[in-house]
C-alpha positions in Angstrom: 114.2 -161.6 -152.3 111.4 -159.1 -151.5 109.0 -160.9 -153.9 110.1 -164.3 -152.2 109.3 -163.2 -148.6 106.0 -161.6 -149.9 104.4 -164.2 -151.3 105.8 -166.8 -149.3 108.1 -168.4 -151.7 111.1 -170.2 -151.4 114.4 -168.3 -152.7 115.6 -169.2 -155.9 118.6 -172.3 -155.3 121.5 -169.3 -156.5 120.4 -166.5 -153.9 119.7 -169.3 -151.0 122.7 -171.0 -151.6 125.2 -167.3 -152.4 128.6 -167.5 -151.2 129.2 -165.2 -148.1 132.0 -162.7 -148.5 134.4 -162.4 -145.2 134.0 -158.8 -143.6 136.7 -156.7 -145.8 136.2 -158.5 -149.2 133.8 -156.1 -150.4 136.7 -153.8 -151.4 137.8 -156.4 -153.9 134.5 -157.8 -155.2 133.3 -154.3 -155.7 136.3 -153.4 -157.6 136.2 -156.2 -159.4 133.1 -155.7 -161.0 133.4 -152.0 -161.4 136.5 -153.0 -163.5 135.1 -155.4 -165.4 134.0 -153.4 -168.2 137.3 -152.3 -169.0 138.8 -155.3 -169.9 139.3 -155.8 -174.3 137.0 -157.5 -176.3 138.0 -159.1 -179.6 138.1 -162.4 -180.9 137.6 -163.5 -177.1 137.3 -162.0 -173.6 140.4 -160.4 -172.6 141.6 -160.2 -168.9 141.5 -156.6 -167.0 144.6 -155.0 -167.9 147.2 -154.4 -165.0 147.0 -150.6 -165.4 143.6 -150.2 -165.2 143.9 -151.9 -161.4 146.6 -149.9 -160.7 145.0 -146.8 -162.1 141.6 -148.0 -159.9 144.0 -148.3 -157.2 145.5 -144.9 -157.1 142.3 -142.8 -157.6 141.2 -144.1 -154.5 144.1 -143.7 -152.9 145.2 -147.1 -151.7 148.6 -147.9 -150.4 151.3 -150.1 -151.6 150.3 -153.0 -149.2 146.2 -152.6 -150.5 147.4 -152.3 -154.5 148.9 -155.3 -154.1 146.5 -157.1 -152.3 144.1 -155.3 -155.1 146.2 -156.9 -158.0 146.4 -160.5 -156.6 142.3 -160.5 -156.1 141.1 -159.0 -158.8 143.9 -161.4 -160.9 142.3 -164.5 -158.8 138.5 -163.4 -159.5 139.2 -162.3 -163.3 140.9 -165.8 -163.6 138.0 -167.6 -162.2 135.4 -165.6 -164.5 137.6 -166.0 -168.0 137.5 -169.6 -167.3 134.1 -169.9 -166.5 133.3 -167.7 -169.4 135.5 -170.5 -171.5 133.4 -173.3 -170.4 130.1 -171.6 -170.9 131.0 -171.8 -174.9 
């Protein structure tokens, strides 16, 4: 973006047209890619195990209402990414 606004260019079509998270997301999109190294690698991509949220979510101390919320985004974004990992083959 810096390079854009220095030398006048336009902003490449993937930054210009980036999805805007809703104030509070940031928790899960973080997490999410923080996590995503953990996940099992084999034959294919494997999903981010459930303990590994749940371990993410006690070590920072979230409550029983946040670890869930945790585990339903982090399933809906890891779901979204194995699937578009799937097509990319």
């Amino acid at each position: 973006m810096q390079q854009c606004l220095r030398e006048g260019i336009p902003f490449p079509d993937r930054i210009a047209n980036a999805p805007e998270l809703i104030t509070g997301l940031e928790l899960y999109y973080l997490a999410f890619f923080e996590l995503s190294d953990s996940r099992q690698i084999g034959m294919s991509l494997g999903p981010i195990p459930w303990k590994v949220i749940h371990d993410y979510c006690k070590a920072y101390d979230l409550n029983d209402e946040q670890t869930e919320e945790m585990h339903h985004h982090i399933r809906e974004m890891d779901s979204a990414y194995l699937e578009h990992h799937r097509r990319k083959k």
